[in-house]
Phi, psi and omega in degrees: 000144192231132174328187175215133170339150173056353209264123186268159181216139182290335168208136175253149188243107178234123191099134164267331190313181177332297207274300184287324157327312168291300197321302201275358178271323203264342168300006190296314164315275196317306181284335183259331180273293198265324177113016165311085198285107192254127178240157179246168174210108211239122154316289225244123181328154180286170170281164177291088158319313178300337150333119182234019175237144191251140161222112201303143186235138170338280176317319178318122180306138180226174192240137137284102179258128162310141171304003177270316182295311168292355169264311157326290159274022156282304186320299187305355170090005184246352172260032196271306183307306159351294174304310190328328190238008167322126178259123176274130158284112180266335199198142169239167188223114169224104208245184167227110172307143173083008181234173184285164173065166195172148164237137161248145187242147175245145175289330199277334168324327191250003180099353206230145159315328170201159164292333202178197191188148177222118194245142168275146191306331191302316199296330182281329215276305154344305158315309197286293195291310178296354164297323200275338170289355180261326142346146159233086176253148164248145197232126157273091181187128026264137174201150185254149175298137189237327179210163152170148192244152161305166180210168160271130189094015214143216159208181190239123208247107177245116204265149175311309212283355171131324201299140178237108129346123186225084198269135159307316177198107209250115173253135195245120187231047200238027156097344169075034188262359193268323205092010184292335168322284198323296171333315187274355176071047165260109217271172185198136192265102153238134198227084177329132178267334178090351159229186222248043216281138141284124199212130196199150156279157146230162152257167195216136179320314168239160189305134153293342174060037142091002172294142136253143188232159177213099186247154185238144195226173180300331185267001186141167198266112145249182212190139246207076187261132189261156181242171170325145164063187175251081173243164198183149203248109183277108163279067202236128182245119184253177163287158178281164183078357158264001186258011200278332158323274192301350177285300194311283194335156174289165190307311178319314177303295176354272160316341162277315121011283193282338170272358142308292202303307226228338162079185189291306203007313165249028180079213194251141192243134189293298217203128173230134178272201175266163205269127175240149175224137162237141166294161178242131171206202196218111147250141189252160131303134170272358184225155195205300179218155170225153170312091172100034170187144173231161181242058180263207180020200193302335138316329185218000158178145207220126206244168167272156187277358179245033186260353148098313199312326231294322185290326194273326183284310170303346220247281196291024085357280150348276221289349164283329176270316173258004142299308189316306184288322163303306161314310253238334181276298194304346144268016165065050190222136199270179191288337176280345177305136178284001169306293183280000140289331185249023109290335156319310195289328191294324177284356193282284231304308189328310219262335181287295178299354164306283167311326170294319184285334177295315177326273178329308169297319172315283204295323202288347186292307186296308191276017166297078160291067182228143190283358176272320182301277155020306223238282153029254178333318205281298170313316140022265141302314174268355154284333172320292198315334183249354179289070192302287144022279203270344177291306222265348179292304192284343174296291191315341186255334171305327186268335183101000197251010172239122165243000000 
């Protein structure tokens, strides 16, 4: 169904991807039950739904979803589809490179089943959008925000494809690639890390058994994530301007490379896919809501990745926001109301600042090159490692199943 000039809707969605997709999958109860009228508006074509065979590709980008984030999408009803392509973390390995000490986490140690899951985005992005085809959502797409203004009771949405919009409440969940922030005057706190991630699958000689191993080495932390079969999803951080070398190599050079770096642990790496380098930085949104307007995902903080939080942090985001909003109709309050944004915000900031200082803090303490810190670190580790307690307290929050 396609909008109408002017056409009000109680919430517009800008961005489909990963973040705005769950949003409008956890709105499913408000729109089929209460009668919510939701538009999603997505720049990049939809996947083919009428596909009825999945074919997983070597090269695909994948998530770590924490066991907090997968109990989220069971209540939505989505993770029986989910699992299908589901990697279970059974054991994490966390290590320095060249010191001594290390802690390992067990899933039977926390009571769950996996530690995490490591899913490729295609597949959740597939899951999420055949729910929203079940929906009576109106859907823009592929089509871009081209203008928008506050209004009273909102805001006013003028779309590439013609359509005008008159949203109660407009989330900018596209990642914070459009410029709407800006547009909108939302300033934003960025703090370079000075590095590079490569991101890449490989395959290995031997079965992973279900291990992520996550190590900090002098140029940055990398991770081991396991995928189907014997593959695994690479996290590898360079200083920036070193990582321009290893792209350019052949797979071969590459693979050799990374098994100096990472040592047999897993047997031998095989097979390497293609290759991504993202720069790295610690961005914040100075803003999370204005009247008649949320802020999620990466719109509103870009966490570094190999600390696993960014997707998971955002998901409970989601599931914050659309608590908010339930509430907020059971007091005869629209979505947009600021009552119900700033109860948005009181459950967010506690579990954002958290996570963000723990994120943050992890790499920058791991990038400290002193040989006192250095022996620190090591001890460290290996009191977690003997801290059962304090271990199995911070894995639960690390998993989501704690804030």
């Amino acid at each position: 169904m396609t909008a109408k000039d002017g056409h009000p809707v109680d919430i517009a969605i800008i961005g489909g991807g990963l973040v705005g997709a769950s949003l409008g999958s956890a709105l499913a109860a408000l729109i089929e039950h209460q009668g919510l009228s939701v538009a999603v508006i997505e720049a990049a074509p939809l996947l083919d739904q009428a596909a009825t065979t999945w074919q997983p590709s070597f090269d695909a980008r994948a998530s770590a979803i924490a066991e907090g984030s997968a109990r989220h999408f069971a209540a939505m009803g989505l993770w029986e589809a989910m699992d299908e392509e589901a990697t279970p973390i059974r054991q994490i390995h966390i290590s320095e490179q060249g010191r001594f000490g290390a802690t390992r986490l067990r899933h039977d140690e926390l009571g769950v089943e996996a530690l995490g899951h490591v899913i490729p985005n295609a597949w959740m992005g597939r899951v999420l959008h055949r729910r929203l085809a079940e929906l009576p959502l109106e859907w823009h797409c592929p089509a871009r925000v081209e203008s928008i203004e506050p209004m009273g009771g909102g805001h006013r949405l003028g779309l590439s494809d013609g359509s005008r919009l008159e949203a109660g409440l407009t989330v900018l969940a596209e990642g914070g690639r459009s410029g709407l922030k800006e547009r909108l005057g939302i300033e934003s706190r960025e703090s370079p890390y000075g590095q590079v991630a490569v991101i890449a699958s490989v395959a290995t000689s031997q079965p992973h058994d279900g291990l992520a191993w996550e190590r900090f080495t002098s140029q940055g932390p990398m991770a081991l994530l396991p995928l189907k079969g014997q593959a695994m999803e690479l996290i590898w951080t360079h200083v920036a301007g070193q990582e321009t070398r290893r792209m350019a190599l052949s797979d071969g050079d590459f693979l050799a490379e990374l098994q100096a770096a990472f040592g047999d642990r897993v047997g031998r790496f095989r097979r390497v896919g293609t290759r991504y380098a993202y720069p790295l930085s610690l961005i914040t949104a100075r803003e999370f809501v204005r009247p008649g307007l949320a802020v999620l995902g990466n719109s509103a903080h870009s966490l570094h990745p190999v600390a696993g939080q960014g997707f998971n942090l955002a998901l409970r985001g989601v599931m914050d926001l659309v608590a908010a909003i339930e509430a907020g109709q059971a007091r005869g309050e629209s979505p947009g109301d600021m009552t119900v944004l700033e109860d948005f915000e009181a459950r967010r900031r506690p579990d954002r600042r958290n996570v963000i200082r723990f994120s943050d803090g992890l790499i920058r303490l791991f990038g400290i090159d002193n040989v006192l810190l250095s022996r620190a670190r090591a001890a460290g580790l290996v009191g977690l490692n003997l801290a059962g307690p304090l271990r199995r307290s911070l894995a639960r929050r690390a998993m989501g199943l704690e804030r």
